[in-house]
C-alpha positions as a Markdown table, in Angstrom:
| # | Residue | x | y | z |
|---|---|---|---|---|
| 1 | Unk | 47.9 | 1.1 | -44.4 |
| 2 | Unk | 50.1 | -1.4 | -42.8 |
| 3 | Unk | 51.2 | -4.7 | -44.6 |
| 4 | Unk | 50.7 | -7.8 | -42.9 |
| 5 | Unk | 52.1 | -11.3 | -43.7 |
| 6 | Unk | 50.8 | -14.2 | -42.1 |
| 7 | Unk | 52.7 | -17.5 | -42.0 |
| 8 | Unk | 51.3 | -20.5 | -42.2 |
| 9 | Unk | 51.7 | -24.2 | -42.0 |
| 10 | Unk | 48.1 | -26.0 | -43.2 |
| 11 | Unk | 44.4 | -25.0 | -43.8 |
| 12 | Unk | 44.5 | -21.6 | -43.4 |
| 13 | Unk | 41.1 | -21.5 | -41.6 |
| 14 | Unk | 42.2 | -18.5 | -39.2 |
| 15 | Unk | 43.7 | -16.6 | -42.6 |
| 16 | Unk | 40.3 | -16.7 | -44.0 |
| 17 | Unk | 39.2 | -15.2 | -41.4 |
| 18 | Unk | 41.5 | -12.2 | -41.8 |
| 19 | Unk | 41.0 | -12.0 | -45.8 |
| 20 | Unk | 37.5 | -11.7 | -44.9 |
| 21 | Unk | 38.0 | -9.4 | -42.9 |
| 22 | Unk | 39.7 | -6.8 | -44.4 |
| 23 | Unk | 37.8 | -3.9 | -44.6 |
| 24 | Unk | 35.3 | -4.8 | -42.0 |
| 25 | Unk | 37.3 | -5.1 | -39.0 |
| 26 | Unk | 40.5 | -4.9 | -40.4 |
| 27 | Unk | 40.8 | -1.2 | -42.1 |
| 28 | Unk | 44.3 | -0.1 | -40.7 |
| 29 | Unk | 46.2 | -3.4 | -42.4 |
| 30 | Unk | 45.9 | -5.3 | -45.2 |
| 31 | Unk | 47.3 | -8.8 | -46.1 |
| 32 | Unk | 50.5 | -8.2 | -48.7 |
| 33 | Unk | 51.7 | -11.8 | -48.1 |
| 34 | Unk | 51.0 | -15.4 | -47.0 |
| 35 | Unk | 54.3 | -17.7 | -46.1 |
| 36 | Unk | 53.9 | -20.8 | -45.6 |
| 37 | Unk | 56.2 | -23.7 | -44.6 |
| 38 | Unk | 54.4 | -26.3 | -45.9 |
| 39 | Unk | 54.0 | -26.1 | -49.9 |
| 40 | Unk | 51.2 | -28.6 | -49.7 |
| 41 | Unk | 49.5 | -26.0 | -47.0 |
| 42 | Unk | 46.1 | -25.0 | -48.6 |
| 43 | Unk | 46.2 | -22.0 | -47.3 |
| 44 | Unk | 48.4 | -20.6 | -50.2 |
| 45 | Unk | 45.1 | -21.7 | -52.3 |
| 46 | Unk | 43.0 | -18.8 | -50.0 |
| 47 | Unk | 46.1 | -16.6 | -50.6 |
| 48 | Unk | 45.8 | -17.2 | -54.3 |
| 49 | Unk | 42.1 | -16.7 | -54.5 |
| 50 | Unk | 42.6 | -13.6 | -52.8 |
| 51 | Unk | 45.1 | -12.1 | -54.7 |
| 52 | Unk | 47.3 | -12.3 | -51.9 |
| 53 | Unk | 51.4 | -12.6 | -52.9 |
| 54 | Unk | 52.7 | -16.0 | -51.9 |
| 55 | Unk | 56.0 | -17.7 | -50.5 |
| 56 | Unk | 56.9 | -21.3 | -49.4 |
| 57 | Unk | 59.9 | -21.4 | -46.8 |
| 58 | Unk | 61.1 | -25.0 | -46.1 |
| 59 | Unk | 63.3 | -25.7 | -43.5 |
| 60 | Unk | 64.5 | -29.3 | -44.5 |
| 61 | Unk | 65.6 | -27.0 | -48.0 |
| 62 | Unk | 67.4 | -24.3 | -45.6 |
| 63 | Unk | 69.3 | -26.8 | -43.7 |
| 64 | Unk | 68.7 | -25.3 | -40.0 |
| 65 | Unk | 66.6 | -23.2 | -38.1 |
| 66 | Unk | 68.8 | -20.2 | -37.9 |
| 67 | Unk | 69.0 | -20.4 | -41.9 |
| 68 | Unk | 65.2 | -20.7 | -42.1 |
| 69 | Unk | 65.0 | -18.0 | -39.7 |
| 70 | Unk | 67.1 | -15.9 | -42.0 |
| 71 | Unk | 65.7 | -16.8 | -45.5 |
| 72 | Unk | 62.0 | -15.7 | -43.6 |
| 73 | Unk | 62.9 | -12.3 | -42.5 |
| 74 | Unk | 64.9 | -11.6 | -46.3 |
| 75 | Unk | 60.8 | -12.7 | -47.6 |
| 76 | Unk | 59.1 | -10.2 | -45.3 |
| 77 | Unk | 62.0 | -7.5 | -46.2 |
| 78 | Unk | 61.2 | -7.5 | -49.6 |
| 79 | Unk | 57.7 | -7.0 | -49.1 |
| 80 | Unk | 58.2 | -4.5 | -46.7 |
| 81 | Unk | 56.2 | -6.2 | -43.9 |
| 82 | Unk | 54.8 | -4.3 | -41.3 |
| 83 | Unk | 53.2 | -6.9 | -39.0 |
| 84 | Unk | 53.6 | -10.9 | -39.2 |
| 85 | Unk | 50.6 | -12.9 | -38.2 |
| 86 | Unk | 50.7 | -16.7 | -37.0 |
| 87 | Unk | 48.0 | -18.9 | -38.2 |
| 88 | Unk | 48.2 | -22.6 | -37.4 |
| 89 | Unk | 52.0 | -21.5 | -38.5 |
| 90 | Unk | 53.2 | -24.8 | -36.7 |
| 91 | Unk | 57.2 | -23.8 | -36.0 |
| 92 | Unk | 58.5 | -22.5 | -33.0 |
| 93 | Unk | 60.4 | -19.5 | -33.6 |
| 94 | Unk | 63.6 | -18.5 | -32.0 |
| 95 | Unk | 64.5 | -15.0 | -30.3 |
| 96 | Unk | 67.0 | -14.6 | -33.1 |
| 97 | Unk | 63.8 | -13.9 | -34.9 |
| 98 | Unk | 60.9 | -13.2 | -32.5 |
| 99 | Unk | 63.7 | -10.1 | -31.1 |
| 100 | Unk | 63.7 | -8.3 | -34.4 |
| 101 | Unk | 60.0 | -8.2 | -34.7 |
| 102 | Unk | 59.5 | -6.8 | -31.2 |
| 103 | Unk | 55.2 | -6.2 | -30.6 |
| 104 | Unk | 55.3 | -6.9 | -34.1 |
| 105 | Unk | 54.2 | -10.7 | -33.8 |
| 106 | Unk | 50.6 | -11.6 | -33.3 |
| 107 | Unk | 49.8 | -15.3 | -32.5 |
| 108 | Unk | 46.3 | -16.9 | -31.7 |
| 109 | Unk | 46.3 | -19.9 | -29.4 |
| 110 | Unk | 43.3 | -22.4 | -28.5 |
| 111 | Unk | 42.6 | -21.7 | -24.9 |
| 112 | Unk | 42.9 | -19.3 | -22.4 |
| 113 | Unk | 46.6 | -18.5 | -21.9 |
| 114 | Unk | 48.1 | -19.3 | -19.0 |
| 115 | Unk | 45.9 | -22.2 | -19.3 |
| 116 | Unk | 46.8 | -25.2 | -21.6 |
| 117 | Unk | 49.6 | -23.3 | -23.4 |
| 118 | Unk | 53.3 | -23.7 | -24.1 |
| 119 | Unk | 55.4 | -26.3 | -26.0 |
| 120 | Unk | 53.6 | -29.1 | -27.5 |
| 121 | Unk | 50.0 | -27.9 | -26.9 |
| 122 | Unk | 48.5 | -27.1 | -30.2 |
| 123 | Unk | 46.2 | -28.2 | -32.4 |
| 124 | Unk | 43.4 | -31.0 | -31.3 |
| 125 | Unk | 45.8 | -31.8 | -27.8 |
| 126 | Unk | 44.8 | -28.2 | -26.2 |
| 127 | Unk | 41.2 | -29.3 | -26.8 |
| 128 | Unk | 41.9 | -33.1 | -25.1 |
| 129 | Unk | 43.3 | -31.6 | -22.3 |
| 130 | Unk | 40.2 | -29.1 | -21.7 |
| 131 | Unk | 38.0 | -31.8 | -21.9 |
| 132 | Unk | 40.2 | -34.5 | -19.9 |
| 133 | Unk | 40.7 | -31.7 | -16.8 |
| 134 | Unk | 36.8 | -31.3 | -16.8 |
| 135 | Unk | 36.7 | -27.5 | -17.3 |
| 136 | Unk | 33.6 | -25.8 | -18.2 |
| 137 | Unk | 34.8 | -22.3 | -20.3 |
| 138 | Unk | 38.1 | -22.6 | -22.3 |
| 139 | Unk | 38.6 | -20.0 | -25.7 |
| 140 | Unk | 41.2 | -18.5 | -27.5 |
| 141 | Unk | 44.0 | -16.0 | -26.9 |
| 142 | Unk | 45.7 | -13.4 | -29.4 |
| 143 | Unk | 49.1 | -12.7 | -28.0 |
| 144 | Unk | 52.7 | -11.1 | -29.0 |
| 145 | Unk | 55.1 | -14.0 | -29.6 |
| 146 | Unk | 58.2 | -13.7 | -27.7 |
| 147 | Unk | 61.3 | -16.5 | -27.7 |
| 148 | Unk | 58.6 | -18.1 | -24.9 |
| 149 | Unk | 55.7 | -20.4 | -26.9 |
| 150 | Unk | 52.7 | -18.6 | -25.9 |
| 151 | Unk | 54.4 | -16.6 | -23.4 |
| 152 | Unk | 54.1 | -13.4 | -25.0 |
| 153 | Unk | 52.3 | -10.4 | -23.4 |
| 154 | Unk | 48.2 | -10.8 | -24.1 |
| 155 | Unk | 46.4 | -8.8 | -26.4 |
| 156 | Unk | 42.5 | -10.3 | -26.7 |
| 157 | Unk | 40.5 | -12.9 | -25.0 |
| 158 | Unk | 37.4 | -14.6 | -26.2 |
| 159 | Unk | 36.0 | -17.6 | -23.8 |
| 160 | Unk | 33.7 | -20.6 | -24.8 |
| 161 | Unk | 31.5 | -22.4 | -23.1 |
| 162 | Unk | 32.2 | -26.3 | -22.7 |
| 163 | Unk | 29.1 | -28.2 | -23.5 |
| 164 | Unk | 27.6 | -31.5 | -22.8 |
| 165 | Unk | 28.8 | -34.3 | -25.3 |
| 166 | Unk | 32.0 | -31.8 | -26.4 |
| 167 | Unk | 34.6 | -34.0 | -28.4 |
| 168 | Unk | 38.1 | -32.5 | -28.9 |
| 169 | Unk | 37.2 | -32.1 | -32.6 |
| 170 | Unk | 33.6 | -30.6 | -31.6 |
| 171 | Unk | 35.4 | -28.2 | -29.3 |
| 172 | Unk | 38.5 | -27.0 | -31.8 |
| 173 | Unk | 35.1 | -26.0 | -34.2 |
| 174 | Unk | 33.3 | -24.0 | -31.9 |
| 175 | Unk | 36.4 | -22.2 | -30.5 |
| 176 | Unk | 37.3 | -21.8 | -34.2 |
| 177 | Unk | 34.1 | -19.9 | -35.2 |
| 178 | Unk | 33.1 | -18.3 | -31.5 |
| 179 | Unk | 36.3 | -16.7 | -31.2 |
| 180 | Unk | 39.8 | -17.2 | -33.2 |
| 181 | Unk | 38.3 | -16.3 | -36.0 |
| 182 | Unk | 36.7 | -12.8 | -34.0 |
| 183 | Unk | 39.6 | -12.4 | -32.3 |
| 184 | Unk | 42.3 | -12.4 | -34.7 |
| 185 | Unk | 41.0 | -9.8 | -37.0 |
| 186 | Unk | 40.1 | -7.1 | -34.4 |
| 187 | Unk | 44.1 | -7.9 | -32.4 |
| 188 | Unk | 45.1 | -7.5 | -36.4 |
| 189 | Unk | 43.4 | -4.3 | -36.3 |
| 190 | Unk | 44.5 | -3.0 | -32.8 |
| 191 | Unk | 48.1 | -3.3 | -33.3 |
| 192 | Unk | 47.8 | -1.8 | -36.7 |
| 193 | Unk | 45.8 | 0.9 | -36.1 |
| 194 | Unk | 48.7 | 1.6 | -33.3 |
| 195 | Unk | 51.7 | 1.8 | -35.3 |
């Protein structure tokens, strides 16, 4: 059974999604523990509920992102952390870090990589941009992080159609429940059920 962490920065919507399912979908992993970087993020409430171990990491308290970087990988060390997750985790990470987790980083992004990804799309802007360049099936990608935002090599796809009336907020739901929240479990599972 491999341990997963996932880090997070808010809601933890897409971390539900794995806590439910574990031992569904996800039967070669479990979650050992949720990091966020936010200690307001109430995600770490779902953690809780679960029983899932907790950790806040603040950058502003490390004083850089190398010693955040640091103080992150000496949390997953002690919990002997198999495979790191990214769920709404809203910090960029570096290829100090992303290079000693190599394959070992799973990320899910709002649309169909290549398309609306990289710096600064996340969150409700990948969905205004969908609806502002008028196409009709956008979804969600599970990827590998590299040093590269959402330039890691691809693991799932899931598309959604566009609908008449779509707002952005309308939009981030439906590829929310349609497929993130599939998606994310069964990459969780793939990768784990590989090591």
């Amino acid at each position: 059974m491999k341990k997963i962490a996932v880090l997070v920065s808010g809601g933890g919507t897409n971390l539900q999604a794995l806590i439910d399912a574990q031992g569904s979908v996800l039967n070669s992993g479990r979650i050992a523990l949720v990091v966020a970087n936010n200690a307001n993020a109430y995600a770490l409430e779902r953690a809780k509920k679960a029983g899932i171990a907790t950790a806040v990491v603040l950058k502003k308290e490390c004083g850089s992102q190398k010693a955040f970087e640091e103080k992150l990988k000496e949390v997953l060390a002690e919990h002997e952390i198999d495979l790191i997750v990214l769920a709404g985790f809203m910090t960029i990470l570096t290829e100090s870090f992303t290079s000693a987790y190599p394959k070992r980083i799973l990320n899910v992004h709002p649309s169909l990589i290549p398309s609306f990804c990289g710096e600064g799309f996340y969150g409700l802007r990948v969905h205004e941009e969908a609806l502002r360049y008028g196409v009709k099936v956008t979804g969600a990608t599970v990827h590998f992080v590299n040093e590269i935002p959402d330039g890691g090599e691809i693991i799932a796809q899931k598309a959604v159609y566009i609908e008449e009336g779509d707002t952005p907020e309308i939009l981030q739901r439906r590829v929310m429940e349609q497929a993130e929240w599939l998606l994310l479990p069964m990459a969780a599972e793939k990768v784990c059920a590989s090591m």
